[in-house]
N, C-alpha and C positions, 0 to 999 in steps of 0.2 A: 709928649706923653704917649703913650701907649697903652692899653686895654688889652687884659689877658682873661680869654676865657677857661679858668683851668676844669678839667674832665676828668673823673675815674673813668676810666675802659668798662665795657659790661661786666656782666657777672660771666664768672668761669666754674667749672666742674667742682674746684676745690673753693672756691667762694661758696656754693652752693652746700659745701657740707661744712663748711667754718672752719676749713685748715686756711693756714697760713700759705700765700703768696705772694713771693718776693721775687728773687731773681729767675725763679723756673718757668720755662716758658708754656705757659696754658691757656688749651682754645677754650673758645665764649662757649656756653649754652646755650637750646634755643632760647630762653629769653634775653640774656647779652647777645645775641645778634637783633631783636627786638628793640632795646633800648640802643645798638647801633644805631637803628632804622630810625628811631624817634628823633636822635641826635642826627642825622642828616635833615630831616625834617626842620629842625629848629636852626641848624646852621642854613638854611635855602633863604634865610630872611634873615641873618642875623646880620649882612654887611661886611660878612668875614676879608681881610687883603690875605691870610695866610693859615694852614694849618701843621703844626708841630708834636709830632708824635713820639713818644719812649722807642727806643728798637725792639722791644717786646711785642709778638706776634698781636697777642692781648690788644695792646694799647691800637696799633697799627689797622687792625678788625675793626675795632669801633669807629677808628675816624673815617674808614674805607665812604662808608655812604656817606658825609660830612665833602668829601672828597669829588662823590658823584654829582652832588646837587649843586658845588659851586665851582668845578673847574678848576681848582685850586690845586695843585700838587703836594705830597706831605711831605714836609722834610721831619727829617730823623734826626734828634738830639741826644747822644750818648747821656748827658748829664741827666737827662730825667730817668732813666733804668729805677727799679722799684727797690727797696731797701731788700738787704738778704738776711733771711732772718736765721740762718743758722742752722741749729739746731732744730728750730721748729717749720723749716721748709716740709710742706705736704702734709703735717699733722694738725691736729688739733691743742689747745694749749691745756686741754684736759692730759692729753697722753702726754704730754712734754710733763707737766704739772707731776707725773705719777712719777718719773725717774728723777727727774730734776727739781721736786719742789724748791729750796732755799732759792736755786733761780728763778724761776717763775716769781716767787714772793717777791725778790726784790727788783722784778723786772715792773709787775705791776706796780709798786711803791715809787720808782724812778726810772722809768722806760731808757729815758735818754741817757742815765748816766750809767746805769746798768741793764743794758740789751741782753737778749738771752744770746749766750753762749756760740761763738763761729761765726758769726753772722757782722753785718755794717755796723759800723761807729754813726751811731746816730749823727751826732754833732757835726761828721764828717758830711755825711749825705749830705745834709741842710742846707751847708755849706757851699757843696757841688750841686745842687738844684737851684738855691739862688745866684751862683754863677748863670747857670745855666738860662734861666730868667732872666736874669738882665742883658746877656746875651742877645735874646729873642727879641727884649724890649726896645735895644738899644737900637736891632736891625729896623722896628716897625714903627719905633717911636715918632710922631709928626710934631706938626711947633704949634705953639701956643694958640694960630688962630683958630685950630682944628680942637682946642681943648675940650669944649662945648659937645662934639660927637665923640672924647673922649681919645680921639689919636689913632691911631695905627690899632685896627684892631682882631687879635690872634686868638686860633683855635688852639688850645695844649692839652692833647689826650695824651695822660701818663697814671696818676698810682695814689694809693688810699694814703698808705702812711708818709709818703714821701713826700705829699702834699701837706699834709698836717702837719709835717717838721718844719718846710721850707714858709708855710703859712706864719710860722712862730718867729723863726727865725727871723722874717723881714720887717713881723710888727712888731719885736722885741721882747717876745712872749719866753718866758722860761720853758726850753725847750720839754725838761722833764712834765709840763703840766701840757703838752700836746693831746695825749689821750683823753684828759678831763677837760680839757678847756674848749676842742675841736672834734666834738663827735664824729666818727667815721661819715666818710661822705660817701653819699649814695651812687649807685654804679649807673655810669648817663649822667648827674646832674650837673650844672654848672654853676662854678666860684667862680665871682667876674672881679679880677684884680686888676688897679690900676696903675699904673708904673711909669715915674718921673726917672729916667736914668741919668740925665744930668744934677739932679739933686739926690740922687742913690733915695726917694722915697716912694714907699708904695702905699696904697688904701684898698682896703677890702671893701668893697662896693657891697656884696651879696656874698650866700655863703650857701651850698647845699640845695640849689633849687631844681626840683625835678623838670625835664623835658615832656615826662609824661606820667600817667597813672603807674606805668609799671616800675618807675623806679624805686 
């Protein structure tokens, strides 16, 4: 088994004004360097063997202090990159909303099966993030007499929606009920998932808990 502590990156410029960030590479704010800071704080004791970061500058920043405090080196996971959202990279889904309503409408009614326009096939992502995950899990997974401290256990700083898909996908959640069923998760906090890769199952231990006030 193996334990995945999964992370959003902090907040970035375009977080901070509620556009969409997906594949564009965007630095933190002072306070996503803040909730970096907190998240090394939390990983200095959490036990970590490893930390797994998005190639996104983003994601990469926040594990930076995680990094400091345990000696640990990041490796970079192509597979966790954040979904791209198309059409609505850098905007708001107000301003998408204004030219594209019929999209927008039935993006919010069916996210997954109808994504706004240019952008990832949900389905797909999900798909390549729980590869990606069981990947990570399979490197760090320990044997059964370790199950008790939970296994092998990883830091994965990567992405809001991309975890909510991959969330769905592994508990067999209808992917299109991601957005209603898995509130966005906070920037800093940690999902601690746990992952049997010989038996291909996983359990969501916790979901969305902050490291600190400021998340």
């Amino acid at each position: 088994m193996a334990t995945l502590f999964l992370v959003r990156h902090g907040e970035t410029v375009w977080h901070a004004e509620n556009r969409y960030t997906g594949s564009s590479d965007i630095a933190l704010t002072p306070l996503g360097d803040e909730q970096a800071g907190a998240l090394g704080r939390w990983a200095a004791t959490a036990r970590l063997d490893a930390i797994v970061t998005s190639p996104l500058s983003r994601a990469r920043r926040t594990a930076a202090p995680a990094q400091l405090a345990t000696g640990l080196p990041q490796t970079v996971e192509d597979g966790l990159r954040e979904v791209d959202f198309g059409i609505a990279e850098g905007r708001t889904l107000t301003e998408v909303a204004a030219e594209h309503p019929q999209a927008v409408e039935e993006f919010l009614s069916r996210p997954a099966t109808c994504p706004l326009p240019g952008g990832d096939d949900p389905v797909t992502a999900a798909a390549r993030a729980a590869a990606a995950l069981w990947r990570i899990a399979e490197r760090f997974a320990r044997s059964r007499e370790d199950a008790a401290e939970g296994g092998g256990r990883v830091l994965v700083v990567a992405h809001n929606t991309l975890y909510r898909l991959v969330l769905c996908h592994l508990l067999g959640i209808p992917l299109d009920e991601y957005r209603r069923v898995l509130p966005g998760l906070r920037n800093g906090a940690v999902t601690e998932l746990r992952m049997r890769p010989a038996e291909r199952r996983a359990a969501l231990m916790s979901y969305n808990v902050p490291t600190s006030t400021s998340n």
